[in-house]
C-alpha positions as CSV (number, residue, x, y, z in Angstrom):
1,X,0.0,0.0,0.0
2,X,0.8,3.5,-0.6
3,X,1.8,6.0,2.2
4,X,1.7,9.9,3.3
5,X,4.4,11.5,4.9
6,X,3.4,14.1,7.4
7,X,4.7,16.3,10.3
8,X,4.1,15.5,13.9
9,X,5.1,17.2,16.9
10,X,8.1,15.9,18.5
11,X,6.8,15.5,22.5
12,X,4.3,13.5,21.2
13,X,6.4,10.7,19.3
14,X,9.6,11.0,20.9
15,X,10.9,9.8,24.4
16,X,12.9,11.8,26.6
17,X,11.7,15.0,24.9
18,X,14.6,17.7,25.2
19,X,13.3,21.1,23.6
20,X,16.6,22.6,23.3
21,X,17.8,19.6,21.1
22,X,15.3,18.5,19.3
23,X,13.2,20.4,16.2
24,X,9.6,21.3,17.2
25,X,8.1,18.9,14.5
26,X,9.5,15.1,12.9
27,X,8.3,13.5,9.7
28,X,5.9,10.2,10.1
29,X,5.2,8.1,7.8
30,X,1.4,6.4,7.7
31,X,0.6,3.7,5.1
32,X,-3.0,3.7,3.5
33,X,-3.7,0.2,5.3
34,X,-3.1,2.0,8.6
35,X,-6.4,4.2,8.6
36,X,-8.9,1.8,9.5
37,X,-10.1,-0.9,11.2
38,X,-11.8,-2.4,8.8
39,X,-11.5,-2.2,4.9
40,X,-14.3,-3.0,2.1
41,X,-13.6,-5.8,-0.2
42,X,-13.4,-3.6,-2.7
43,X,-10.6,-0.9,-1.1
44,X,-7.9,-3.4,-1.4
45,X,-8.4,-5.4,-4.6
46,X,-5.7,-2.8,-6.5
47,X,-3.6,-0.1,-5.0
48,X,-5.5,2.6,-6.5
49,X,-8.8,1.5,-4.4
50,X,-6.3,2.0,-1.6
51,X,-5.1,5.1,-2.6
52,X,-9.3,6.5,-3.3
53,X,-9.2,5.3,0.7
54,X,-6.4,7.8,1.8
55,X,-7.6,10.3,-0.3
56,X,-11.0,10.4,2.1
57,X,-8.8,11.1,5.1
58,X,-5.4,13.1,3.6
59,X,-5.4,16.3,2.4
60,X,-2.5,17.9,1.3
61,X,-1.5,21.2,3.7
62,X,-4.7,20.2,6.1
63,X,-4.5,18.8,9.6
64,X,-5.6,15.2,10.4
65,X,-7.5,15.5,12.9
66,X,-7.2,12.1,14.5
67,X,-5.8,10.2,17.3
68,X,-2.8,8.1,16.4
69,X,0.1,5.6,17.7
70,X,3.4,4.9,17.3
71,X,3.3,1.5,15.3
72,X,7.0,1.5,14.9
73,X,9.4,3.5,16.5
74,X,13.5,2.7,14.7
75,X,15.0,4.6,18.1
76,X,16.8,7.2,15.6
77,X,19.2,9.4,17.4
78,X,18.8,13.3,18.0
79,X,21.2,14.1,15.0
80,X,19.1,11.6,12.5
81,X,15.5,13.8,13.9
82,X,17.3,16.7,13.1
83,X,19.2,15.8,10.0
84,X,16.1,14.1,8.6
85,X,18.2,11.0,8.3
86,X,17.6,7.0,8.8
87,X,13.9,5.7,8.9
88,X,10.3,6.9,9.5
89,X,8.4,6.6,12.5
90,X,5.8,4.5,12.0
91,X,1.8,6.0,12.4
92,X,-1.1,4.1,12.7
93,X,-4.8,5.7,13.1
94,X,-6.9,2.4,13.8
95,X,-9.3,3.3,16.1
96,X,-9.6,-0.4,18.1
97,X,-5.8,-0.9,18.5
98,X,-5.7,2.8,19.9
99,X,-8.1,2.5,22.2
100,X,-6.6,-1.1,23.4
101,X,-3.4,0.5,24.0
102,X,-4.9,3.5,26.1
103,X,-6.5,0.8,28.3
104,X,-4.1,-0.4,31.3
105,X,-6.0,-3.6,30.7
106,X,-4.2,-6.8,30.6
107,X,-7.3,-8.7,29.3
108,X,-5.7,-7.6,25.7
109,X,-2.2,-7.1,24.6
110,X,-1.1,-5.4,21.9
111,X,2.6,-6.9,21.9
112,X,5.8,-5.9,20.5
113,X,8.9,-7.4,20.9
114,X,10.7,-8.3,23.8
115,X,7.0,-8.6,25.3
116,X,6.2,-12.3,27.6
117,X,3.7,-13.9,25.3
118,X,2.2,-17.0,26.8
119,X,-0.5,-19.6,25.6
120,X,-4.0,-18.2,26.3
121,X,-3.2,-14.4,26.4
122,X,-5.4,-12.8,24.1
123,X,-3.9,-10.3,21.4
124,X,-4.5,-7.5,19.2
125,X,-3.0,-6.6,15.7
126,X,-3.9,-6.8,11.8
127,X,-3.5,-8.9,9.4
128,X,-1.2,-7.9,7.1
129,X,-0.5,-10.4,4.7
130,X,-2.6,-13.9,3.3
131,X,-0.4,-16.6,2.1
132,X,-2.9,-19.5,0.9
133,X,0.2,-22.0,1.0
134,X,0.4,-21.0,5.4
135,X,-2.3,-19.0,6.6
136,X,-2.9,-14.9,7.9
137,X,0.4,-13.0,9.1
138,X,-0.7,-10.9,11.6
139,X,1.7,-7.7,12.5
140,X,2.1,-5.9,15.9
141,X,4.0,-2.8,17.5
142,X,7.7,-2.7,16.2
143,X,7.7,-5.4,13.7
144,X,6.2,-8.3,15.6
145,X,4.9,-10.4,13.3
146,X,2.5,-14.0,13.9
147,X,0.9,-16.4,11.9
148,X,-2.8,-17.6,11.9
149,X,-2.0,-21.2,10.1
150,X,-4.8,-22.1,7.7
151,X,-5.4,-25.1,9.6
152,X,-6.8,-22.8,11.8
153,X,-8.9,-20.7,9.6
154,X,-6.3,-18.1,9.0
155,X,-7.4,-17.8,5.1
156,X,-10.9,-16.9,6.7
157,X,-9.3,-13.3,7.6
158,X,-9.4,-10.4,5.7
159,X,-6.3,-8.3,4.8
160,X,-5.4,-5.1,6.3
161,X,-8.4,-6.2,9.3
162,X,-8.0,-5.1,12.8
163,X,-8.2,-8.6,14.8
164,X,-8.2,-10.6,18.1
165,X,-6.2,-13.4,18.3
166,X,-5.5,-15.8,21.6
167,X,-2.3,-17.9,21.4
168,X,-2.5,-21.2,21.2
C-alpha cells in the first residue's frame, strides 16, 4: 500500500523530549492500510482502491485531525530527527488498536517485541499479509509479526483487518 508523509510534533512521538535539542516537528510516515479498522472488499483489490481510501482522510497542507500511535518507533538518534536522516516513525490511526493500547487492561495485549507472550493471552494486531500456501500474518508494534496457520482458519481473515487473536 501507498503512504503519506506528514509532520508530527516531537513530545508526542519522541521519548525523553529535550526542547533545546530536538526540532519542534518530525516526519511520520502512515501507510493507506493503517487508517482503518476495517476495509471494504473492494478498497484493497488494486492499490488505487487504496489510494481513493487515503484520499478520504489526507489532504495535502490540512490537519488530520485524528488520534494516532506509534506503530514502529527505529530509536533514531537526535542528530538523524534533526538531519532528517535514517527511517520513518511509524503512524497508525486504527481506532480499536488505539483505544486497546490506552487501556491499562491486561485482558488484551497489543505486543511488541521483547513482550512475555504466553498460551491463552489474548492479542490484538492486523493482518497484514494472506499466504494460501500457510495461513494470515498478523503484525504488531515494532515489527512483531505471527501467523494464523490455515489449519486454523487463518485464510478466513481479511487483509489489512484489525483482529483478536488468543495464542494457542
Amino acid at each position: 500500500p501507498g503512504c503519506a508523509i506528514l509532520e508530527f510534533p516531537t513530545k508526542m512521538g519522541v521519548e525523553n523530549y529535550d526542547k533545546s535539542n530536538m526540532p519542534s516537528t518530525i516526519e511520520c510516515k502512515i501507510h493507506f492500510d493503517q487508517i482503518l479498522d476495517r476495509y471494504e472488499a473492494e478498497s484493497c483489490d488494486t492499490p488505487s482502491a487504496l489510494d481513493a481510501v487515503a484520499h478520504e482522510y489526507f489532504k495535502l497542507g490540512e490537519l488530520v485531525d485524528a488520534e494516532s500511535m506509534i506503530l514502529f518507533d527505529p530509536k533514531k538518534t537526535v542528530i538523524e530527527h534533526r538531519n532528517g536522516t535514517g527511517k520513518f516513525v511509524t503512524l497508525s490511526l486504527r481506532p480499536q488498536l488505539i483505544q486497546t493500547c490506552q487501556k491499562e487492561t491486561k485482558d488484551i495485549l497489543v505486543p511488541k517485541p521483547g513482550d512475555h507472550l504466553f498460551v491463552g493471552a489474548v492479542v490484538q494486531g492486523f493482518v497484514s499479509h494472506l499466504d494460501p500456501r500457510h495461513g494470515a500474518f498478523v503484525s504488531f508494534l515494532d515489527g512483531l509479526t505471527g501467523l494464523v496457520p490455515k489449519a486454523h482458519d487463518g485464510l478466513s481473515l481479511r487483509t489489512f483487518d484489525t483482529v483478536k487473536l488468543r495464542i494457542a
